[in-house]
PDB file of N, CA, C and O in Angstrom, chain B, residues numbered from 101:
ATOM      1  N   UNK B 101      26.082 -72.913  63.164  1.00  0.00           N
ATOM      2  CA  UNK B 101      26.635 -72.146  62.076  1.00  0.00           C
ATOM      3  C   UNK B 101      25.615 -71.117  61.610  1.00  0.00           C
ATOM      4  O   UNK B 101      24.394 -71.263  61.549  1.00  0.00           O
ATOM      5  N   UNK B 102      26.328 -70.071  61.300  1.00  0.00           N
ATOM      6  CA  UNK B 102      25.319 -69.141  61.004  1.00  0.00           C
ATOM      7  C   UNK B 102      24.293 -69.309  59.470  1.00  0.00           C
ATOM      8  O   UNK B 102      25.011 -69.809  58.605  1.00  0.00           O
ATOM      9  N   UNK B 103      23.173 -69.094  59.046  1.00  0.00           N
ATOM     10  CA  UNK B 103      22.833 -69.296  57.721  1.00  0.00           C
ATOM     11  C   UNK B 103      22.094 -70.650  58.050  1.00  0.00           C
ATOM     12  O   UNK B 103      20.917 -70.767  57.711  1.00  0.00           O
ATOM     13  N   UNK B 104      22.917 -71.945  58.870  1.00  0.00           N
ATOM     14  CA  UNK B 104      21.919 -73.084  58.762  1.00  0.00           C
ATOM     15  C   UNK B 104      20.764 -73.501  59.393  1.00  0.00           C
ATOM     16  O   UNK B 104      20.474 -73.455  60.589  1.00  0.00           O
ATOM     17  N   UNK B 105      20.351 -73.774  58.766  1.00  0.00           N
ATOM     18  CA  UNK B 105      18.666 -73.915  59.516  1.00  0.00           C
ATOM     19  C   UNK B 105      18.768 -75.475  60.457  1.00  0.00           C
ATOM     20  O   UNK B 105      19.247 -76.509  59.991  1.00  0.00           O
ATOM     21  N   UNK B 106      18.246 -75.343  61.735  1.00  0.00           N
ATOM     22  CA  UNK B 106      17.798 -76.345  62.474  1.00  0.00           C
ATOM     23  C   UNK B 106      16.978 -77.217  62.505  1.00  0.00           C
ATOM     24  O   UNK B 106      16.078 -77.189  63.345  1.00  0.00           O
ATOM     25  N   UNK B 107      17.097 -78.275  61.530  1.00  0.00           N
ATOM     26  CA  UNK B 107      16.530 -79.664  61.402  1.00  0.00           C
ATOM     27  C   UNK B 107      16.158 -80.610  62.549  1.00  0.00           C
ATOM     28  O   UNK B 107      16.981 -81.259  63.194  1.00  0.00           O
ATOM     29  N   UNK B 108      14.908 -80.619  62.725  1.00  0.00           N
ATOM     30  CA  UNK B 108      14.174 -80.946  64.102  1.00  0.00           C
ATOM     31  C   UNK B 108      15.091 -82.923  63.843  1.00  0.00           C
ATOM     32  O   UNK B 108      15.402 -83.564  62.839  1.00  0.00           O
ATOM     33  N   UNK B 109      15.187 -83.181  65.261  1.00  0.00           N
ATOM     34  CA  UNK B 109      15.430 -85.054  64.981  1.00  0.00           C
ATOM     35  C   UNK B 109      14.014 -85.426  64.824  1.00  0.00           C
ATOM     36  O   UNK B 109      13.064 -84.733  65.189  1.00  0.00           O
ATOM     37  N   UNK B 110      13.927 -86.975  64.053  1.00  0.00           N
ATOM     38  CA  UNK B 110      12.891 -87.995  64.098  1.00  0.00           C
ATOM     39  C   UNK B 110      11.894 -87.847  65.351  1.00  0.00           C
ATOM     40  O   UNK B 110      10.666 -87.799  65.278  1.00  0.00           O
ATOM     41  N   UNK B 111      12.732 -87.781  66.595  1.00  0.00           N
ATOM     42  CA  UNK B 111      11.890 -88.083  68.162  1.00  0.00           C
ATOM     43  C   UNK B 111      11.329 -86.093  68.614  1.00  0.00           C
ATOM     44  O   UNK B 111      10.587 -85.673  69.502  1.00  0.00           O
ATOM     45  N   UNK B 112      12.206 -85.266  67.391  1.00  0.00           N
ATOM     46  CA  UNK B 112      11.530 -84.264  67.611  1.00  0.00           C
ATOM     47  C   UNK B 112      10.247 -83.846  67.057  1.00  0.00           C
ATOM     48  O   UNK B 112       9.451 -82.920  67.213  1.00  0.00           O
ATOM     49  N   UNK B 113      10.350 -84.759  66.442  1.00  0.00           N
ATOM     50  CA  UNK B 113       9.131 -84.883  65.209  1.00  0.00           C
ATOM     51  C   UNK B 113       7.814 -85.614  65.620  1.00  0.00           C
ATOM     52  O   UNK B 113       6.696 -85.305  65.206  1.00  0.00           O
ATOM     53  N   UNK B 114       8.005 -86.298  66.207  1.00  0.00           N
ATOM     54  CA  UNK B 114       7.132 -87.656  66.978  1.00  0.00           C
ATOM     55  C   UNK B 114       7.014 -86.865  68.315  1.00  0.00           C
ATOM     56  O   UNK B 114       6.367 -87.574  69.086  1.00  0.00           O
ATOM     57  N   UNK B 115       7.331 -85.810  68.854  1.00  0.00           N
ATOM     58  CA  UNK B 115       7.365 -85.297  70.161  1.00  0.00           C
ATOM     59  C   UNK B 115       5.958 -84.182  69.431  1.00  0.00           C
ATOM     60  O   UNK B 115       4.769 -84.341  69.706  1.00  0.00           O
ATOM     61  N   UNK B 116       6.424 -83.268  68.632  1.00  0.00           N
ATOM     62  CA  UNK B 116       5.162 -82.124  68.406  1.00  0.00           C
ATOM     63  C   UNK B 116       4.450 -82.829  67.423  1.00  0.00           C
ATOM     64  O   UNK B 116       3.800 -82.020  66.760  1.00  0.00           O
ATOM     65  N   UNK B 117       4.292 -83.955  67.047  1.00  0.00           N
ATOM     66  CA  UNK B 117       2.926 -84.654  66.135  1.00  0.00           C
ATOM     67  C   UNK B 117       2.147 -85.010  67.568  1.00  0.00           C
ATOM     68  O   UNK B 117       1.001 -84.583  67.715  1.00  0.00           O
ATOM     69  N   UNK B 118       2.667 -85.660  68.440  1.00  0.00           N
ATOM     70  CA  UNK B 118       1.514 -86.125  69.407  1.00  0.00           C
ATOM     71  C   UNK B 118       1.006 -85.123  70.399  1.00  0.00           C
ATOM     72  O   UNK B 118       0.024 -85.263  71.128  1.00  0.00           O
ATOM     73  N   UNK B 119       1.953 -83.908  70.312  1.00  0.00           N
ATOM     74  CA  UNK B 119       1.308 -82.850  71.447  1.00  0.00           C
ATOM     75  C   UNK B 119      -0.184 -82.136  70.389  1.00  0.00           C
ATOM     76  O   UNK B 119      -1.319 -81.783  70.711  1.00  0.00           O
ATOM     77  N   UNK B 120       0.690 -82.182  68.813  1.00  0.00           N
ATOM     78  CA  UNK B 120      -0.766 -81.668  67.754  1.00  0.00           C
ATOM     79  C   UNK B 120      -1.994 -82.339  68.272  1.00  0.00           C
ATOM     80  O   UNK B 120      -3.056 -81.812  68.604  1.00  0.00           O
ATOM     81  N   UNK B 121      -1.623 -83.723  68.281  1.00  0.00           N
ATOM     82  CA  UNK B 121      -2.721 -84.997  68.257  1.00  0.00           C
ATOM     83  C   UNK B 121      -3.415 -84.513  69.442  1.00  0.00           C
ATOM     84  O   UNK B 121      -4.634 -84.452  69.284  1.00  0.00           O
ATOM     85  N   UNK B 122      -2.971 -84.138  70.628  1.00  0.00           N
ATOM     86  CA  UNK B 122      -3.424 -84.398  71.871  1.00  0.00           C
ATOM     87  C   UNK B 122      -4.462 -83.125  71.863  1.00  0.00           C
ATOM     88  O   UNK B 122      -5.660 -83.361  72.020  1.00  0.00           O
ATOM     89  N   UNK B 123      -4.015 -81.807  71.685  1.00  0.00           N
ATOM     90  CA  UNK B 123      -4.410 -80.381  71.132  1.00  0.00           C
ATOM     91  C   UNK B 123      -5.518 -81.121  70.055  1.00  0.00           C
ATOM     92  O   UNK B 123      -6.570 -81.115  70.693  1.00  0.00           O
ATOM     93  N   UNK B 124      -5.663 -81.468  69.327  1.00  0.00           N
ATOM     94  CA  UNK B 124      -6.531 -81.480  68.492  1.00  0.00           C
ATOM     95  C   UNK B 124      -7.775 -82.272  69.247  1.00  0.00           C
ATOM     96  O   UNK B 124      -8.831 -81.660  69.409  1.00  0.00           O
ATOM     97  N   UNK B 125      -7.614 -83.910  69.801  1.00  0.00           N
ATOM     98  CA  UNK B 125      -8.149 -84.684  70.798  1.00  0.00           C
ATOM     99  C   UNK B 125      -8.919 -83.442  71.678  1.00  0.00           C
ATOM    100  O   UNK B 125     -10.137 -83.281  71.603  1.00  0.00           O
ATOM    101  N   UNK B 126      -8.024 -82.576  72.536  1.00  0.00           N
ATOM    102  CA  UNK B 126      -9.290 -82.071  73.711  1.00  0.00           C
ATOM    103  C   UNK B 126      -9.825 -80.741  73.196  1.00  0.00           C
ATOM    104  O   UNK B 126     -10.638 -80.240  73.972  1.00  0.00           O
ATOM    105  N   UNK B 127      -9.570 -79.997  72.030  1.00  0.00           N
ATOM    106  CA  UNK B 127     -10.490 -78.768  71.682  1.00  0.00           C
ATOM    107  C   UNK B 127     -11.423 -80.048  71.087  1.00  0.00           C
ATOM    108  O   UNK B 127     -12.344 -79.496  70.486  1.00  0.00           O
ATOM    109  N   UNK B 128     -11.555 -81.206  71.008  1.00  0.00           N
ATOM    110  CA  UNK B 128     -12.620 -81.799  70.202  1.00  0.00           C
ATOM    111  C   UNK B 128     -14.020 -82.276  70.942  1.00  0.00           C
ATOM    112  O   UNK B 128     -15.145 -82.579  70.547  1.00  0.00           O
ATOM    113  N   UNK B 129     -13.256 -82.169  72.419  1.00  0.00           N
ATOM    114  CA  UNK B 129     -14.068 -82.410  73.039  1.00  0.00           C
ATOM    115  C   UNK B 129     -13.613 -84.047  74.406  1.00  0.00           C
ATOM    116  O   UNK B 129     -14.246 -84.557  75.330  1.00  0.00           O
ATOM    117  N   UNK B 130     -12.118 -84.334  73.734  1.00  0.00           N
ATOM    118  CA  UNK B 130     -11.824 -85.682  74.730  1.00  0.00           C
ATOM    119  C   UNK B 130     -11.873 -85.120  75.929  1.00  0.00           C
ATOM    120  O   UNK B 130     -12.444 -84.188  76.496  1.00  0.00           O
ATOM    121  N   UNK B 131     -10.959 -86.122  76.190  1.00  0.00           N
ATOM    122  CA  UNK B 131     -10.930 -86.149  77.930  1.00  0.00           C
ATOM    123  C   UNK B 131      -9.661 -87.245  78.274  1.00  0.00           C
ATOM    124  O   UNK B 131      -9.685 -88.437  77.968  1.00  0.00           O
ATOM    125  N   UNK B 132      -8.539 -86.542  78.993  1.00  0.00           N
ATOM    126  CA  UNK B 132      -7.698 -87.852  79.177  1.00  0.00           C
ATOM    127  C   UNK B 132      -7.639 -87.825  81.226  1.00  0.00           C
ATOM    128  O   UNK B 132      -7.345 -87.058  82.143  1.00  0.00           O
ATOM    129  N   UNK B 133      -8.152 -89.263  80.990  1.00  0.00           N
ATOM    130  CA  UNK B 133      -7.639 -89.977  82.353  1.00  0.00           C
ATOM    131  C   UNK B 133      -6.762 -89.962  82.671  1.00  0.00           C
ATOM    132  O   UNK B 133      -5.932 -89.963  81.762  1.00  0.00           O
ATOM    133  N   UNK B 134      -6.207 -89.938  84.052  1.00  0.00           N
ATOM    134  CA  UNK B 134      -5.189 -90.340  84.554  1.00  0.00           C
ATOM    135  C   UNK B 134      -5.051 -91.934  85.377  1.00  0.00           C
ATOM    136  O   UNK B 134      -5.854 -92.331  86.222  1.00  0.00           O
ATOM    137  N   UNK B 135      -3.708 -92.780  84.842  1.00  0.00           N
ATOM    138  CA  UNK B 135      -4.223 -94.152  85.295  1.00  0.00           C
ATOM    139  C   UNK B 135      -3.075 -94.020  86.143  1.00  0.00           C
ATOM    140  O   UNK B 135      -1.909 -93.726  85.880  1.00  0.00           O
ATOM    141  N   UNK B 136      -3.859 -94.398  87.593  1.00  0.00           N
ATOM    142  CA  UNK B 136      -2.857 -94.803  89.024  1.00  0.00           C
ATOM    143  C   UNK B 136      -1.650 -95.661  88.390  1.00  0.00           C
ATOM    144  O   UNK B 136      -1.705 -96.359  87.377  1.00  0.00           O
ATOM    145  N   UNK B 137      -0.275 -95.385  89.442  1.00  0.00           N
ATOM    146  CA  UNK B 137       0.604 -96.249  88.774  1.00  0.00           C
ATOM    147  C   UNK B 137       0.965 -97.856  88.931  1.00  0.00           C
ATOM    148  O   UNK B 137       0.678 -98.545  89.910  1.00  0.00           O
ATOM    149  N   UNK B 138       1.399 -98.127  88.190  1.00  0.00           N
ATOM    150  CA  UNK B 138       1.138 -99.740  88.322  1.00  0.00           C
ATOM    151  C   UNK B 138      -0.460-100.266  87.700  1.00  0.00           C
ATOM    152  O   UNK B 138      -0.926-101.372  87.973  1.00  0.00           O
ATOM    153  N   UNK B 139      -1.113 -99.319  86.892  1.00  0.00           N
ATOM    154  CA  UNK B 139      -2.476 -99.943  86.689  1.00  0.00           C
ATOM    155  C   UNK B 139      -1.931-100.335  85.222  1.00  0.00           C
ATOM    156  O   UNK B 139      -0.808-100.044  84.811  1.00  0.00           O
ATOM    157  N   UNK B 140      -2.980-101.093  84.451  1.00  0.00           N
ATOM    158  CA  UNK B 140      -2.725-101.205  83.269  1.00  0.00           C
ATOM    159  C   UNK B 140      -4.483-101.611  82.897  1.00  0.00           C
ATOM    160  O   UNK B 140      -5.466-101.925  83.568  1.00  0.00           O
ATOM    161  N   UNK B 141      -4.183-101.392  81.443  1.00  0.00           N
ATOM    162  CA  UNK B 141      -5.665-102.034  80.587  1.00  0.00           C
ATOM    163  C   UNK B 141      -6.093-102.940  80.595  1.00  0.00           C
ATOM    164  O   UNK B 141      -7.274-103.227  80.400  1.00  0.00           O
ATOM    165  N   UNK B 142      -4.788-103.928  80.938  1.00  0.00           N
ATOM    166  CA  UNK B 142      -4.710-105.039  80.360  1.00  0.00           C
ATOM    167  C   UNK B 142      -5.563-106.354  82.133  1.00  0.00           C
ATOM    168  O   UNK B 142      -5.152-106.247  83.289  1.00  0.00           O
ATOM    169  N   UNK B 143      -6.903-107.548  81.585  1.00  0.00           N
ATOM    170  CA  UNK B 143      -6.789-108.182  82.746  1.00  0.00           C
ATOM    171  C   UNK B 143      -6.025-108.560  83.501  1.00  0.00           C
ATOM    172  O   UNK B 143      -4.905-108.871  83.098  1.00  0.00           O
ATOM    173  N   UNK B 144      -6.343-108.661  84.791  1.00  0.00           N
ATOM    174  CA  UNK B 144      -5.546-109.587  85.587  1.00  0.00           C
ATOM    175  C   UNK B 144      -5.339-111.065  84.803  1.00  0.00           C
ATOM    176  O   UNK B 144      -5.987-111.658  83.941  1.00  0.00           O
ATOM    177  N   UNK B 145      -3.814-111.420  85.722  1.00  0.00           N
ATOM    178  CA  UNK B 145      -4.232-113.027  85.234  1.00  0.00           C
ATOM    179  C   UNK B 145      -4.861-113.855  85.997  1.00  0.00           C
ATOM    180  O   UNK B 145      -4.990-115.069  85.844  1.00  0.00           O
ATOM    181  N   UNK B 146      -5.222-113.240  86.758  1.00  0.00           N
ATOM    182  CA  UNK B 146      -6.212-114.086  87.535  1.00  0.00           C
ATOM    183  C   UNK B 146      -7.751-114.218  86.533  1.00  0.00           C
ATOM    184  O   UNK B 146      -8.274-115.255  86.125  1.00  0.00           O
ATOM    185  N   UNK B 147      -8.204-112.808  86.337  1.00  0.00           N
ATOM    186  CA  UNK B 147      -9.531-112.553  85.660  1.00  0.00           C
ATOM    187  C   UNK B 147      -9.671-113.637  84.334  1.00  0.00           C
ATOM    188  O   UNK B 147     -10.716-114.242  84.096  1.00  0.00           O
ATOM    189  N   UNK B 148      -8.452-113.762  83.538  1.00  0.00           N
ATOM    190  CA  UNK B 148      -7.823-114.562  82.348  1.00  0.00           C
ATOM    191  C   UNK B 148      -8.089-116.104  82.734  1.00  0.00           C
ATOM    192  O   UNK B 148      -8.650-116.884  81.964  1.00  0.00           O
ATOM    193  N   UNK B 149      -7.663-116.422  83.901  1.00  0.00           N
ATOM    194  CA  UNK B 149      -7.673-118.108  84.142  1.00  0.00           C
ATOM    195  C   UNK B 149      -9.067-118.218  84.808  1.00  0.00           C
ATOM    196  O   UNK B 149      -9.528-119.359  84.842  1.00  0.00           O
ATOM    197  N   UNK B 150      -9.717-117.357  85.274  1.00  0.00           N
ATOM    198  CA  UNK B 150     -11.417-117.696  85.801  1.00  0.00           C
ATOM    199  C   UNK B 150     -12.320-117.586  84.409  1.00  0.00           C
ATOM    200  O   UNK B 150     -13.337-118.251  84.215  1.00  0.00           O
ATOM    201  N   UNK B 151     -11.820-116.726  83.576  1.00  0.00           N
ATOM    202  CA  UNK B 151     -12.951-116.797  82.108  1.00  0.00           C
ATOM    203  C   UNK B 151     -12.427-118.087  81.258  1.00  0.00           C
ATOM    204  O   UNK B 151     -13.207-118.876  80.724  1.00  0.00           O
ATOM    205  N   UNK B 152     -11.114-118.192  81.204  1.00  0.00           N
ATOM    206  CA  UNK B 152     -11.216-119.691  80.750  1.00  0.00           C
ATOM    207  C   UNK B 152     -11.171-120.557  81.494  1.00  0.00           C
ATOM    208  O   UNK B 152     -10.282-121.283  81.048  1.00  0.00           O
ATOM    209  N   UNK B 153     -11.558-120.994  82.386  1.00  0.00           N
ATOM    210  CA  UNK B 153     -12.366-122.325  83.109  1.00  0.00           C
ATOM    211  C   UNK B 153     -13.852-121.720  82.969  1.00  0.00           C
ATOM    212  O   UNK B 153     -14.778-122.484  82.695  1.00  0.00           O
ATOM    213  N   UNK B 154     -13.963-121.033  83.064  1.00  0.00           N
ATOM    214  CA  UNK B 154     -15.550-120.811  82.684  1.00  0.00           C
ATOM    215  C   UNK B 154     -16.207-121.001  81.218  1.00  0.00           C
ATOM    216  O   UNK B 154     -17.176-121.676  80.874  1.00  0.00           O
ATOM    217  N   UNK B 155     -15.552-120.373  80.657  1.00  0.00           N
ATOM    218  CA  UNK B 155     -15.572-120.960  78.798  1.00  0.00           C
ATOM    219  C   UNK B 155     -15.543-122.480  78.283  1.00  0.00           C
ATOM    220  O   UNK B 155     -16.108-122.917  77.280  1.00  0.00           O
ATOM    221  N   UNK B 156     -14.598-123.320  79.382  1.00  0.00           N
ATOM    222  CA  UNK B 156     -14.055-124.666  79.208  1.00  0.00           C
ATOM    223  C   UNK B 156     -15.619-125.490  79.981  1.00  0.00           C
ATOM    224  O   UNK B 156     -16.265-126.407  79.472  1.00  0.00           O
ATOM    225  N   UNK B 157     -15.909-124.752  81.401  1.00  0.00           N
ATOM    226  CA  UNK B 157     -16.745-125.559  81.633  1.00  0.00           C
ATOM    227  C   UNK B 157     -18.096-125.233  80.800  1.00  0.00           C
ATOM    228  O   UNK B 157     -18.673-126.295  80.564  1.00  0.00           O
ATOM    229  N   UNK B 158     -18.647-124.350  80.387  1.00  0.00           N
ATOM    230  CA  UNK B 158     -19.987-124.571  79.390  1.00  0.00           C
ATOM    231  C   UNK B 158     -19.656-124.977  78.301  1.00  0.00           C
ATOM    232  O   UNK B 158     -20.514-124.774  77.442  1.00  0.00           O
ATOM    233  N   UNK B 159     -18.467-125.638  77.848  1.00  0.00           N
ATOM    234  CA  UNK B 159     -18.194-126.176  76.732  1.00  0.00           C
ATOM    235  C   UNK B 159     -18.905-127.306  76.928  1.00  0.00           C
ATOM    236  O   UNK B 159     -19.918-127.697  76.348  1.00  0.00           O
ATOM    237  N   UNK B 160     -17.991-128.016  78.200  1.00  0.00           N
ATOM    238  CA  UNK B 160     -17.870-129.261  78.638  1.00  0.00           C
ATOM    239  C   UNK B 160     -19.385-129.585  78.849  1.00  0.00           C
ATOM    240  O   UNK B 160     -19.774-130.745  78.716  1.00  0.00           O
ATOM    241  N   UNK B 161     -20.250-128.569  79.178  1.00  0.00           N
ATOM    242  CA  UNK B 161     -21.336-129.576  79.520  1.00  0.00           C
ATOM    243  C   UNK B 161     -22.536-129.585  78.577  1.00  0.00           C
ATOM    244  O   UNK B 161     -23.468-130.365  78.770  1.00  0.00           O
TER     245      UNK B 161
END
């Protein structure tokens, strides 16, 4: 309609706050990685069940 102004949505809103964020992040000096797919932050569960048996056994002794 003519006259009305275009009210960004919620996810349009949350879309140019994090491109600000990101813009602000690398003139600051960051740096973003790229993580291969399928990687995550998070340990293995393998890494998870060898630190606790390891935790359990210097408990234990």
């Amino acid at each position: 309609m003519p006259g009305k102004e275009h009210q960004p949505t919620p996810k349009g809103l949350r879309c140019r706050k994090i491109a600000e964020q990101t813009t602000a992040f690398l003139k600051a000096g960051g740096k973003i990685q790229e993580v291969p797919p399928g990687a995550t932050g998070l340990p293995s569960i393998k890494d998870v069940k060898r630190s606790y048996q390891m935790s359990i056994r210097g408990f234990l002794s």
